[in-house]
Structures are given as structure tokens and as C-alpha cells.
N, CA, C and O atoms as a GROMACS GRO file, in nm:
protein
  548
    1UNK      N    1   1.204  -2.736  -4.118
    1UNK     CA    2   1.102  -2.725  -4.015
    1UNK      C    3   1.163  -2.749  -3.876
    1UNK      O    4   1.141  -2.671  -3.784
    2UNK      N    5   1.232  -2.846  -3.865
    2UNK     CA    6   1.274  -2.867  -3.712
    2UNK      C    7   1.414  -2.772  -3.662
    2UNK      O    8   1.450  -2.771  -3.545
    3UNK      N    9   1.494  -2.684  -3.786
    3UNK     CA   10   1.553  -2.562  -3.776
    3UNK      C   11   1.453  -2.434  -3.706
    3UNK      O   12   1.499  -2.353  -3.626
    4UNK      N   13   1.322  -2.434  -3.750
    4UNK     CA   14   1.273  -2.314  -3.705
    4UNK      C   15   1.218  -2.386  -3.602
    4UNK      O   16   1.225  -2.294  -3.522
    5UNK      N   17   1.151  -2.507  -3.515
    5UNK     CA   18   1.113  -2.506  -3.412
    5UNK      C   19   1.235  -2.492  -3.308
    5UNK      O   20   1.231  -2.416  -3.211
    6UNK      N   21   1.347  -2.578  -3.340
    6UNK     CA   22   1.448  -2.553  -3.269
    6UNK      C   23   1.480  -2.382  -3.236
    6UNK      O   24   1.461  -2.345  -3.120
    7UNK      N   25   1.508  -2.323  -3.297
    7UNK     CA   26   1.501  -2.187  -3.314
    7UNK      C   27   1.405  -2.100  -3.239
    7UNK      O   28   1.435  -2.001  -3.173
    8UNK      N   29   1.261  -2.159  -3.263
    8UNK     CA   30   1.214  -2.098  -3.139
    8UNK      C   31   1.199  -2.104  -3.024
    8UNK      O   32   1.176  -2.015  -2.942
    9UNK      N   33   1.218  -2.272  -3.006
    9UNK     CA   34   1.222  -2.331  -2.851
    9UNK      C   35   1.367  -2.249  -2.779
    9UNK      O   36   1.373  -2.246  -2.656
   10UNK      N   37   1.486  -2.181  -2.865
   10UNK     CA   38   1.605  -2.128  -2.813
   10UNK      C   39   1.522  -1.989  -2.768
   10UNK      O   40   1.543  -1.955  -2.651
   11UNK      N   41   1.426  -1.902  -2.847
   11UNK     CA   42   1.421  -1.789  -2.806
   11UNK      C   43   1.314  -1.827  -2.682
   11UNK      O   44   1.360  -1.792  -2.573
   12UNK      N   45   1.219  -1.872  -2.676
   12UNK     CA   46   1.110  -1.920  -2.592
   12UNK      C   47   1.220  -1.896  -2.456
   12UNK      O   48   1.222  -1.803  -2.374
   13UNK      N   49   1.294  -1.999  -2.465
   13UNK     CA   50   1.397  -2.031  -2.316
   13UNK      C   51   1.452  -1.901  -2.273
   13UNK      O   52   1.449  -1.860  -2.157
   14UNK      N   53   1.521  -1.818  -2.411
   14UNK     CA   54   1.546  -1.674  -2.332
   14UNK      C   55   1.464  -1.551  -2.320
   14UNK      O   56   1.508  -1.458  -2.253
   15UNK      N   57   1.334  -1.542  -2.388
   15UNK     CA   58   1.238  -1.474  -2.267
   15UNK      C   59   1.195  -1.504  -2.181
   15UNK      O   60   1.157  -1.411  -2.110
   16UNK      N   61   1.168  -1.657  -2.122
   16UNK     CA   62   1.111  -1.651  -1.990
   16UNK      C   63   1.226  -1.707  -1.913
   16UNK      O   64   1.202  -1.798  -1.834
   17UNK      N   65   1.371  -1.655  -1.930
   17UNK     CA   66   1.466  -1.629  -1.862
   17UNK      C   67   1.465  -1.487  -1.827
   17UNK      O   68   1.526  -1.447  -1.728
   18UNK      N   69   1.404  -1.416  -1.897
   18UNK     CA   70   1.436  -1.311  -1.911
   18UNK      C   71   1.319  -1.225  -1.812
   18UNK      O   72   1.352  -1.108  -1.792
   19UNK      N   73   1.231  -1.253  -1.768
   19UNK     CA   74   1.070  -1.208  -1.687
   19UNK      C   75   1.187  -1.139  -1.585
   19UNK      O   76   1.288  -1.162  -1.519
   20UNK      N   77   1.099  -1.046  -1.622
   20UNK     CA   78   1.120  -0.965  -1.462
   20UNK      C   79   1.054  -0.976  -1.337
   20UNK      O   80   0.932  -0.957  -1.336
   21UNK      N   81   1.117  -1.003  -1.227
   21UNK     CA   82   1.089  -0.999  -1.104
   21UNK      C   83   1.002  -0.920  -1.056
   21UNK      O   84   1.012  -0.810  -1.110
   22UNK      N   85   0.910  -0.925  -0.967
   22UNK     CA   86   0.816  -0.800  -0.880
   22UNK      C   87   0.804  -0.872  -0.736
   22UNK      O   88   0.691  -0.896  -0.692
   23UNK      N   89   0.879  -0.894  -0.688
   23UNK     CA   90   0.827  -0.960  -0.561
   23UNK      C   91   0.770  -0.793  -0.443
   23UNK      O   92   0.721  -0.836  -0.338
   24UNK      N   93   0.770  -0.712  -0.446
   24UNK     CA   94   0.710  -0.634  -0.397
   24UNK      C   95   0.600  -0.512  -0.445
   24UNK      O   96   0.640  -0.408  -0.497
   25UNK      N   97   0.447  -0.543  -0.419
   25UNK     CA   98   0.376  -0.491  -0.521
   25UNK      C   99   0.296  -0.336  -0.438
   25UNK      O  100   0.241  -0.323  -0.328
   26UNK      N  101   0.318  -0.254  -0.531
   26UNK     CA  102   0.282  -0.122  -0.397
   26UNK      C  103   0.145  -0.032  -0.407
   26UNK      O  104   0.123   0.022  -0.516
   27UNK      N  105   0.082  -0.019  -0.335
   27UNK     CA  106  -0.021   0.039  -0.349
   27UNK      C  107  -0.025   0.213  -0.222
   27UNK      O  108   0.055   0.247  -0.134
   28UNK      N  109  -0.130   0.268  -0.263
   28UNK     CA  110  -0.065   0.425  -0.179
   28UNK      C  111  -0.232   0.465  -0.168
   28UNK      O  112  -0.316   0.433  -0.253
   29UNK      N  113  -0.255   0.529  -0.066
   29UNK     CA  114  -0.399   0.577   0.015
   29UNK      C  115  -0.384   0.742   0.100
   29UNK      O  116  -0.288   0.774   0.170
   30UNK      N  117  -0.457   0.793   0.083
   30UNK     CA  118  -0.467   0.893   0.202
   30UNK      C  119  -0.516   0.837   0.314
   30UNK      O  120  -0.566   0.726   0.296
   31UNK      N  121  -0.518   0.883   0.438
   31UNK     CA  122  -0.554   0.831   0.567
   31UNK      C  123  -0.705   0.872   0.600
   31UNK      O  124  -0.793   0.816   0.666
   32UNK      N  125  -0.701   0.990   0.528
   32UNK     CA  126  -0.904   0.995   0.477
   32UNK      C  127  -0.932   1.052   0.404
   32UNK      O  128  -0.843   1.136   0.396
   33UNK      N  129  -1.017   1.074   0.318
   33UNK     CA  130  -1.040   1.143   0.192
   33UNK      C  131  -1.142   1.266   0.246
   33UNK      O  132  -1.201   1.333   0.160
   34UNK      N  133  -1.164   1.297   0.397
   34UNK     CA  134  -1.230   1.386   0.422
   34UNK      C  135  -1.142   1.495   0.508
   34UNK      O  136  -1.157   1.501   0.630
   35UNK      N  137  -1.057   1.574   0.444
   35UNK     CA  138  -0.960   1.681   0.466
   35UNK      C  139  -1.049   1.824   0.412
   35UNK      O  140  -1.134   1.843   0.325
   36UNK      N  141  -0.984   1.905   0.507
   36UNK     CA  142  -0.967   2.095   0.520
   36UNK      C  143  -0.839   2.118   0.497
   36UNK      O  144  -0.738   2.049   0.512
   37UNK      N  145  -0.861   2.235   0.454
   37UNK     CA  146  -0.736   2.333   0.474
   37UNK      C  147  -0.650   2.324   0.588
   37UNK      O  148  -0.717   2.353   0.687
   38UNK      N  149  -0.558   2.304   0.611
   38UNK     CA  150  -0.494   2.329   0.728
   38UNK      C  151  -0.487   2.210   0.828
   38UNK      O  152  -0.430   2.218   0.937
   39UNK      N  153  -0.549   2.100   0.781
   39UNK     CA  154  -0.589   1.936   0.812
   39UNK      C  155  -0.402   1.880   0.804
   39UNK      O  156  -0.335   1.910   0.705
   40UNK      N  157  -0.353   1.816   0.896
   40UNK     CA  158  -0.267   1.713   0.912
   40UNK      C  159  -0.298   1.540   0.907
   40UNK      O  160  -0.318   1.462   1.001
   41UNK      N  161  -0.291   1.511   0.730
   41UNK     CA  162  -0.321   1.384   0.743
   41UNK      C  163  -0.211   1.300   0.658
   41UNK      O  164  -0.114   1.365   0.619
   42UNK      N  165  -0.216   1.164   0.625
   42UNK     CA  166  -0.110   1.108   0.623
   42UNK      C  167  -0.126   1.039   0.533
   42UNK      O  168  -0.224   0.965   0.536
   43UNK      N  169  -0.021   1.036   0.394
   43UNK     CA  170  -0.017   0.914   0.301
   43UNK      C  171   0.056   0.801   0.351
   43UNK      O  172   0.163   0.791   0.412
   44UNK      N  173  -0.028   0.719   0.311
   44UNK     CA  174  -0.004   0.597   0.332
   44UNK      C  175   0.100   0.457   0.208
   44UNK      O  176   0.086   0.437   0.087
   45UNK      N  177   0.147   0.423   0.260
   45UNK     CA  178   0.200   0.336   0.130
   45UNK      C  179   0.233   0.193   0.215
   45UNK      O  180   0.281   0.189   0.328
   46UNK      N  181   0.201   0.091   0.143
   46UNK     CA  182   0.168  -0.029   0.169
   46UNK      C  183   0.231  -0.091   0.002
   46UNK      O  184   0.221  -0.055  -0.115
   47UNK      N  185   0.306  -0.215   0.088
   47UNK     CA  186   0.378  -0.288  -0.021
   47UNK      C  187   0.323  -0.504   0.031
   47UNK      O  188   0.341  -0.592   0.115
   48UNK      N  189   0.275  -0.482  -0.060
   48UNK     CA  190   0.276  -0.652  -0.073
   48UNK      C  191   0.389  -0.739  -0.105
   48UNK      O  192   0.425  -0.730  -0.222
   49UNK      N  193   0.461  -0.829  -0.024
   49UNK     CA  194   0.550  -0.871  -0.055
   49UNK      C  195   0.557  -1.021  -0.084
   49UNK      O  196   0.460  -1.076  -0.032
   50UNK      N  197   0.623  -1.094  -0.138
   50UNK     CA  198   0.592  -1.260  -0.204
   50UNK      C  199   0.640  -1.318  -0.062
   50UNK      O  200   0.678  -1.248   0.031
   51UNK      N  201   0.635  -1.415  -0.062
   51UNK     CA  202   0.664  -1.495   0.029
   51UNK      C  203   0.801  -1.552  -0.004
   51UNK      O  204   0.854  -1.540  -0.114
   52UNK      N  205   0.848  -1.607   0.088
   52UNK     CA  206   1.034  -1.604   0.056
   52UNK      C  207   1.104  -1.504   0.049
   52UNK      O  208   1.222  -1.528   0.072
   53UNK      N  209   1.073  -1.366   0.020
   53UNK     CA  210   1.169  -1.202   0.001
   53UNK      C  211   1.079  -1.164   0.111
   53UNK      O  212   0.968  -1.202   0.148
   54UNK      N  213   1.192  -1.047   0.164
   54UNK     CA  214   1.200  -0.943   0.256
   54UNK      C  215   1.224  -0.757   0.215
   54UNK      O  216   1.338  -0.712   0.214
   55UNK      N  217   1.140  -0.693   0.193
   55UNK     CA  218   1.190  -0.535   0.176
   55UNK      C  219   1.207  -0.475   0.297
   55UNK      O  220   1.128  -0.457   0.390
   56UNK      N  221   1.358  -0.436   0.279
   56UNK     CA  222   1.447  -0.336   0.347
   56UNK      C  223   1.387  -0.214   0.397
   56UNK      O  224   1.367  -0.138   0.302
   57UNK      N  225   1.346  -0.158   0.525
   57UNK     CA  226   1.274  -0.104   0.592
   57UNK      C  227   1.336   0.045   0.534
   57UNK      O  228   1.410   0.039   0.435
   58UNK      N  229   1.302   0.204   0.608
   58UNK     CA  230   1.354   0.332   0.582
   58UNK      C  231   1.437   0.324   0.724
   58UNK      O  232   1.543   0.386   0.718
   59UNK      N  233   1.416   0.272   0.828
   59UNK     CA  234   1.465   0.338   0.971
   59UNK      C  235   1.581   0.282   1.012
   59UNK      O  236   1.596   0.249   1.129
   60UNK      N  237   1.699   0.261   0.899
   60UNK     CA  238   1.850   0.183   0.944
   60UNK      C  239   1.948   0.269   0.890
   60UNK      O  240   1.916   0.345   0.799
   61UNK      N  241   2.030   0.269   0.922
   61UNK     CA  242   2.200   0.307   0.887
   61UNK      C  243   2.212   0.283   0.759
   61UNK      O  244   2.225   0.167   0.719
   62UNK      N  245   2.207   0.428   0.646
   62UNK     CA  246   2.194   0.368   0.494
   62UNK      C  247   2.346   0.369   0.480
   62UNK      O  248   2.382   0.414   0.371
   63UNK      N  249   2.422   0.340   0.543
   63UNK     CA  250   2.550   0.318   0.531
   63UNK      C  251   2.589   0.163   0.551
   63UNK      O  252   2.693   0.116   0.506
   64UNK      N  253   2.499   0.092   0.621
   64UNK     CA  254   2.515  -0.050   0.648
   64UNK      C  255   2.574  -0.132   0.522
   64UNK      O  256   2.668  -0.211   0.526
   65UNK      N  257   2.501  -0.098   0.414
   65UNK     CA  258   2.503  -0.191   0.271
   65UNK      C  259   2.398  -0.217   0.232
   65UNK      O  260   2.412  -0.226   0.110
   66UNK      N  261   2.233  -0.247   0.274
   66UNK     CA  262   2.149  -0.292   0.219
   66UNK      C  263   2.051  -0.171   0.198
   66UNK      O  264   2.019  -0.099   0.292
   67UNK      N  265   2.002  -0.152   0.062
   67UNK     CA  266   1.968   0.026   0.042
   67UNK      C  267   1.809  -0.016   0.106
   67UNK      O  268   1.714  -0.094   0.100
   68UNK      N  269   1.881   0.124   0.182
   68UNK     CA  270   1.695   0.200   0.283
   68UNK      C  271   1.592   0.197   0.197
   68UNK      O  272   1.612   0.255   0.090
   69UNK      N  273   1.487   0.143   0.214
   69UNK     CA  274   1.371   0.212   0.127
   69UNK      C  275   1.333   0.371   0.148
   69UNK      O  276   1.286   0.411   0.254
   70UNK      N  277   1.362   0.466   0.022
   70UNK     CA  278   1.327   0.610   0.015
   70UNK      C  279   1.215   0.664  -0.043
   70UNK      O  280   1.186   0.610  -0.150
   71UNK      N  281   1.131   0.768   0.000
   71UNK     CA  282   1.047   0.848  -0.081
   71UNK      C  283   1.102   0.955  -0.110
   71UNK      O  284   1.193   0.991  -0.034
   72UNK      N  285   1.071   1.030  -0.210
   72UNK     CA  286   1.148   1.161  -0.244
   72UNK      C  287   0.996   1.248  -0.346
   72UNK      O  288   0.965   1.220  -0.462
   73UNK      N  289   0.936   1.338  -0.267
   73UNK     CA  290   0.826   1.379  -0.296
   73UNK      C  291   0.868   1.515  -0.361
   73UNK      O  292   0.958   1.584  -0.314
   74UNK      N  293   0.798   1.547  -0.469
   74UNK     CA  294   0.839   1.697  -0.599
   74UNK      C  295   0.752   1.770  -0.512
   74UNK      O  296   0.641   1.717  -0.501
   75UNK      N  297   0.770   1.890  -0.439
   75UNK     CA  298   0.722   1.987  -0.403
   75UNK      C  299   0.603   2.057  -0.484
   75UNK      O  300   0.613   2.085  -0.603
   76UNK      N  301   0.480   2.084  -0.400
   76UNK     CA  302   0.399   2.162  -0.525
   76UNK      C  303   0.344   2.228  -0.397
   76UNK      O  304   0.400   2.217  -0.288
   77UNK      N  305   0.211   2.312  -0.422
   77UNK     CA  306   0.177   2.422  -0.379
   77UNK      C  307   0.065   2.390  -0.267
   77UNK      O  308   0.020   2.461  -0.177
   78UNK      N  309   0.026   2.214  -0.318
   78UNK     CA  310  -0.096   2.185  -0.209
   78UNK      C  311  -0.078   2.131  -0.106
   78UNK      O  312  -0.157   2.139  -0.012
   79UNK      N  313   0.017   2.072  -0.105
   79UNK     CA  314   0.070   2.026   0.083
   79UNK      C  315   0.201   2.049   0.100
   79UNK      O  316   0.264   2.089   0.002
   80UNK      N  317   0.269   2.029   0.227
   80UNK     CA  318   0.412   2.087   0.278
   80UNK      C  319   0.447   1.880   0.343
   80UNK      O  320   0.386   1.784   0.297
   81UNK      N  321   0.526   1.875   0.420
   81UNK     CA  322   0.568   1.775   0.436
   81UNK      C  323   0.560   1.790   0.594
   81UNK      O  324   0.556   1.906   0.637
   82UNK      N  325   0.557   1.674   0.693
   82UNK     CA  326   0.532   1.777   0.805
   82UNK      C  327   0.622   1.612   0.856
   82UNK      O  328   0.572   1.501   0.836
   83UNK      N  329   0.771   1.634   0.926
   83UNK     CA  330   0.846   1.561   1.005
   83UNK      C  331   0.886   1.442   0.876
   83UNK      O  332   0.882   1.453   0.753
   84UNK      N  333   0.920   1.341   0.954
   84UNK     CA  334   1.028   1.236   0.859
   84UNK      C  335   0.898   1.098   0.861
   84UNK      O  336   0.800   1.086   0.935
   85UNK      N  337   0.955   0.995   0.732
   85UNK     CA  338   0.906   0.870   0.680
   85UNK      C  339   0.879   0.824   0.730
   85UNK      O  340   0.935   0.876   0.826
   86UNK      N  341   0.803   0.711   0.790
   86UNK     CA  342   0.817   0.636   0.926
   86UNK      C  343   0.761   0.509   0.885
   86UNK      O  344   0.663   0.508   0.811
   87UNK      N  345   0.832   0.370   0.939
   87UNK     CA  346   0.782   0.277   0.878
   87UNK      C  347   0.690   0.223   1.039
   87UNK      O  348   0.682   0.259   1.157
   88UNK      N  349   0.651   0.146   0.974
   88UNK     CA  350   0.545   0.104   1.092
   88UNK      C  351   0.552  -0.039   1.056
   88UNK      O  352   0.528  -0.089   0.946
   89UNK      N  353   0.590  -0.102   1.171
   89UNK     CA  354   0.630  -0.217   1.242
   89UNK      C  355   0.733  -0.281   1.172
   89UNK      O  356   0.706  -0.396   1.136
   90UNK      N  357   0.799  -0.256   1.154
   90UNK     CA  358   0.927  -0.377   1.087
   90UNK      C  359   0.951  -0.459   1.179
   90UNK      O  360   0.893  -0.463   1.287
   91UNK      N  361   1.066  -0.552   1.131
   91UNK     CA  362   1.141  -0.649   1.227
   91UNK      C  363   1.242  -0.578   1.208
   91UNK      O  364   1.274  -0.484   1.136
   92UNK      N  365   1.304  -0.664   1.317
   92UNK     CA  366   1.454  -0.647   1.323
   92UNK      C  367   1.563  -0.771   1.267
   92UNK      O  368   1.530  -0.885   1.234
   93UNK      N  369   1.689  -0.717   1.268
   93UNK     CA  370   1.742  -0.828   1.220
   93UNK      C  371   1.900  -0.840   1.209
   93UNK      O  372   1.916  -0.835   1.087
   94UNK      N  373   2.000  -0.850   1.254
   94UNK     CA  374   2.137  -0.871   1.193
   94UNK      C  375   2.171  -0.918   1.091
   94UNK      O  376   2.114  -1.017   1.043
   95UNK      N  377   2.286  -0.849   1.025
   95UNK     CA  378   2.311  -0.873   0.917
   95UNK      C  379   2.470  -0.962   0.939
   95UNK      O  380   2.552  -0.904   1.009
   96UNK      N  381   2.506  -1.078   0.889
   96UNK     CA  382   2.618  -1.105   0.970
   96UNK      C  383   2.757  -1.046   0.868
   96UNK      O  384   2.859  -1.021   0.933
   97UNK      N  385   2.763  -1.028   0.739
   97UNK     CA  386   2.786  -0.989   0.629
   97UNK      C  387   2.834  -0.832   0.656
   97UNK      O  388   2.949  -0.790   0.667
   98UNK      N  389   2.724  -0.767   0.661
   98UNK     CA  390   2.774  -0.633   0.668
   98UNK      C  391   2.764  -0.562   0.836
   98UNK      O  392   2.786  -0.443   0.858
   99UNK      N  393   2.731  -0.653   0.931
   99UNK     CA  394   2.823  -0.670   1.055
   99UNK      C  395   2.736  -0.583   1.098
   99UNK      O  396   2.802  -0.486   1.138
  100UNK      N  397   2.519  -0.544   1.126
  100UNK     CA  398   2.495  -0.452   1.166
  100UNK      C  399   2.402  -0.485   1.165
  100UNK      O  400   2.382  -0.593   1.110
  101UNK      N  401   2.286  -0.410   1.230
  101UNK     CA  402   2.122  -0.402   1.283
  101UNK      C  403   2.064  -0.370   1.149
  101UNK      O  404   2.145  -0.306   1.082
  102UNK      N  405   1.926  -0.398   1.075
  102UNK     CA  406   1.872  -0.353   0.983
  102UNK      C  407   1.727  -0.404   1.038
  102UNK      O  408   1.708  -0.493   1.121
  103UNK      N  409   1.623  -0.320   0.963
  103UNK     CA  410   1.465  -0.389   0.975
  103UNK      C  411   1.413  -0.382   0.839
  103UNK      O  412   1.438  -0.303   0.747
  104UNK      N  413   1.325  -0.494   0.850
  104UNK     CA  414   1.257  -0.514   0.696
  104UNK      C  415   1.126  -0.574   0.744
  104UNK      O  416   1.106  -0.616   0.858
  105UNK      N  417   1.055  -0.574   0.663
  105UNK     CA  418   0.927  -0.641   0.614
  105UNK      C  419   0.892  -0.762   0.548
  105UNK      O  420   0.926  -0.763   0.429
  106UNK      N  421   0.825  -0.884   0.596
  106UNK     CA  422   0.787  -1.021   0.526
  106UNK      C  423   0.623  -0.961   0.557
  106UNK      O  424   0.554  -0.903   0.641
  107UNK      N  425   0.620  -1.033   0.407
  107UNK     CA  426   0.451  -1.065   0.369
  107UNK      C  427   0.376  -0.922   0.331
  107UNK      O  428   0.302  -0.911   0.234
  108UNK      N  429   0.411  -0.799   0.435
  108UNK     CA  430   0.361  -0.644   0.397
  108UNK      C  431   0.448  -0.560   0.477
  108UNK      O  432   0.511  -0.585   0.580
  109UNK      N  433   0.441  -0.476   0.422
  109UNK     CA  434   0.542  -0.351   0.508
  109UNK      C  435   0.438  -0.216   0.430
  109UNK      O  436   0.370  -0.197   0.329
  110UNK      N  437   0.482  -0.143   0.560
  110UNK     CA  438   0.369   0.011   0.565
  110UNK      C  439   0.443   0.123   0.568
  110UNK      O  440   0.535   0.099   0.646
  111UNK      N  441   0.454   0.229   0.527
  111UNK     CA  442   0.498   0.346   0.543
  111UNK      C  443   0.418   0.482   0.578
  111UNK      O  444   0.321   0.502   0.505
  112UNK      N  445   0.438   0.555   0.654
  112UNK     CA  446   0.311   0.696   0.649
  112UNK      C  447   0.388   0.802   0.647
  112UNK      O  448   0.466   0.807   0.742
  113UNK      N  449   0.392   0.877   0.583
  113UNK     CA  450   0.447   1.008   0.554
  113UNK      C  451   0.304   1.108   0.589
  113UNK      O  452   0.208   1.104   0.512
  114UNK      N  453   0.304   1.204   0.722
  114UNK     CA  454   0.221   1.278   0.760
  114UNK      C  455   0.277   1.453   0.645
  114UNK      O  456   0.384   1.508   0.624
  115UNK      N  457   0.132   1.479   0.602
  115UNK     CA  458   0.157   1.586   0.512
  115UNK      C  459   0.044   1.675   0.575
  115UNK      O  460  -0.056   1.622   0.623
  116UNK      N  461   0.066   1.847   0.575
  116UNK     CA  462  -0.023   1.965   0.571
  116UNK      C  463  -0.094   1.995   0.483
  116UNK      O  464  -0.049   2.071   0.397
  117UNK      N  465  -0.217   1.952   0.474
  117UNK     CA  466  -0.296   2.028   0.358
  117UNK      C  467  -0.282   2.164   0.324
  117UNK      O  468  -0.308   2.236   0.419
  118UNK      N  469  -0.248   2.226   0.219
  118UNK     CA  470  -0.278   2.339   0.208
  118UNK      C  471  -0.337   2.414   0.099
  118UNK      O  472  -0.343   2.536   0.087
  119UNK      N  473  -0.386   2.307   0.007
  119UNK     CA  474  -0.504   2.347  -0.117
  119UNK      C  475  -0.592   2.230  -0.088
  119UNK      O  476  -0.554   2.128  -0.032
  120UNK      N  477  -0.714   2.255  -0.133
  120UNK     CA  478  -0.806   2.170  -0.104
  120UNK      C  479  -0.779   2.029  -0.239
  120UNK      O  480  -0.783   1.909  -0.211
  121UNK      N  481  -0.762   2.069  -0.336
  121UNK     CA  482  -0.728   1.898  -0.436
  121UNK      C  483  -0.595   1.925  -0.432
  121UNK      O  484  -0.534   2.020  -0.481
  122UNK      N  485  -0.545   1.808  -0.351
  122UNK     CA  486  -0.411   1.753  -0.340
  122UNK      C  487  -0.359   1.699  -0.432
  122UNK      O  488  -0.442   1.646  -0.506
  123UNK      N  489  -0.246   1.686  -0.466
  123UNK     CA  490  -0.183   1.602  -0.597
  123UNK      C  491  -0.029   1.627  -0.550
  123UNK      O  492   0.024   1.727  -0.504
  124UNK      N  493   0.018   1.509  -0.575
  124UNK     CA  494   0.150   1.427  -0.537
  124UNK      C  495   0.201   1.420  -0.680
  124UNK      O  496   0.128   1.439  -0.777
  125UNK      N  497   0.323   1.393  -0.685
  125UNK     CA  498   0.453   1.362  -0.764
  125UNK      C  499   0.560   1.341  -0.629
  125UNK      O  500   0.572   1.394  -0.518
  126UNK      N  501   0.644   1.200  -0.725
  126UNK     CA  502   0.763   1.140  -0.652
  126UNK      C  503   0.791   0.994  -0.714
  126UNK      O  504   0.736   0.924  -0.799
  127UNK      N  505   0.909   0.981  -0.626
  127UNK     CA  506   0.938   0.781  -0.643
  127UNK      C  507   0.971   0.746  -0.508
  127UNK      O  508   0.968   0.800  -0.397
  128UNK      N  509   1.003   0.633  -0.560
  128UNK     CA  510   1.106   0.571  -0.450
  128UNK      C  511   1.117   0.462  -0.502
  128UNK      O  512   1.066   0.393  -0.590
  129UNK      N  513   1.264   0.458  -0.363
  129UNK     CA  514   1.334   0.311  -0.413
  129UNK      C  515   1.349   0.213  -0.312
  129UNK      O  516   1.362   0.242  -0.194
  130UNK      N  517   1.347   0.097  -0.357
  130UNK     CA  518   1.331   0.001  -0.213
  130UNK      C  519   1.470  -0.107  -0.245
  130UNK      O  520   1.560  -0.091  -0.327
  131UNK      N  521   1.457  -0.178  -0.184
  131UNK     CA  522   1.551  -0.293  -0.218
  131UNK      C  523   1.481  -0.451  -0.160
  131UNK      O  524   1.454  -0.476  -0.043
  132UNK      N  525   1.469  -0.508  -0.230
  132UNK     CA  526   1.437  -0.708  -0.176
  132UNK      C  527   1.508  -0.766  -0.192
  132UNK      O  528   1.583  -0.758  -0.289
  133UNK      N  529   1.516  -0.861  -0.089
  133UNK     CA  530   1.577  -0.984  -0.077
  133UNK      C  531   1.560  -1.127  -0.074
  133UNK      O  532   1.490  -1.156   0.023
  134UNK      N  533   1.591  -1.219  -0.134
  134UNK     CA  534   1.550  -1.330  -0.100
  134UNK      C  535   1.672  -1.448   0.002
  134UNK      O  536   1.792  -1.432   0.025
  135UNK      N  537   1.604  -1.533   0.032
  135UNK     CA  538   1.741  -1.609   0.138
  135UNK      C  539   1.772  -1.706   0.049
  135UNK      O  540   1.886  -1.754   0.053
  136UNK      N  541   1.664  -1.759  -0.060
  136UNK     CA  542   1.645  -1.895  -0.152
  136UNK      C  543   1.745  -1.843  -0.277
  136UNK      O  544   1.754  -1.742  -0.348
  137UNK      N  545   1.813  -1.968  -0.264
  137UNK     CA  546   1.902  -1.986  -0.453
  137UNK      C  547   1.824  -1.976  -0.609
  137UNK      O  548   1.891  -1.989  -0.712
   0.00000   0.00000   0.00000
């Protein structure tokens, strides 16, 4: 008996070693749900972030070292893409490490990607990738 509790108290310890992280939680909106044909409106994406971590903004030098947050949208027939990602309000920040300017987000960070309607029911496909950080051990 105290072989199999021992035994499980070992596996117990390595699944909740094992939990995966989410410190950034994402949610996505149109800018109104009352669009035409030929209407310029804007998805929205909004990330909740934990307190203590920071996500890595789109508008820096993805050459710096700390990966850009990207969208990468599958082309279809009901909207076109209209200009580039744009984050809305980051900070700023030096990196002393990789010796350069970067912006990120504490607490929420926003993104709007402005799109052309051009079928009336819209539908999206894509990902993206972000990167977090924390400063804490």
C-alpha cells in the first residue's frame, strides 16, 4: 500500500509539473457586425495577459531576438486584406541583452488588421504566433 501511494504522489508531482502555461488569453471581434459589400472594416484581436508577463508587440525589428507577434490570414474569396497589422498602443522598451528598441504589452495588448468586404458572410482562417515573457524566476 504505501508502494502505490508513494507511486502516485511521484506521478501527481510530474503532472502538475507538467501544466502548461497560458499567460496570454486571446479573443477576436469585428469592428461591427453591420457591413456591405465594399465596407472597410477591421478585425480586431485582443489578448489578455497575466500579470508579471509581457507579449511582444508586431511593430519591432524581427531581427532583434524576441519573436514579433504575427498573423498570417488563408486567403478566401470574402475579404482582401487592405495595408499592414497594427498594434495599438504598446510600450516601449530596451532590451539590454539583445542591444535594441522593442514594444510589448502588460495586462492587454490589441491588434486591428483593416480588411475589404467583398462577400456579404465573411469567414476567416489563420494563426499566429506571439511570444511572452516573464521578468520573475
Amino acid at each position: 500500500m504505501k508502494k502505490a501511494l508513494l507511486i502516485l504522489f511521484f506521478l501527481a508531482s510530474i503532472i502538475s509539473q507538467a501544466q502548461i502555461l497560458q499567460p496570454a488569453v486571446w479573443q477576436y471581434e469585428l469592428s461591427t457586425g453591420d457591413y456591405k459589400i465594399d465596407d472597410e472594416i477591421e478585425l480586431i484581436f485582443k489578448a489578455n495577459i497575466d500579470k508579471g508577463w509581457h507579449l511582444y508587440s508586431s511593430d519591432f525589428d524581427p531581427e532583434l531576438g524576441p519573436m514579433v507577434t504575427t498573423f498570417t490570414f488563408t486567403p478566401n474569396s470574402s475579404y482582401e486584406l487592405v495595408g499592414e497589422l497594427r498594434a495599438i498602443n504598446p510600450k516601449k522598451g530596451y532590451d539590454e541583452i539583445f542591444e535594441g528598441d522593442y514594444t510589448y504589452f502588460e495586462g492587454k495588448g490589441e491588434f486591428r488588421q483593416t480588411i475589404k468586404v467583398l462577400e456579404e458572410a465573411l469567414h476567416f482562417n489563420g494563426n499566429y504566433e506571439y511570444q511572452v515573457c516573464t521578468d520573475t524566476d
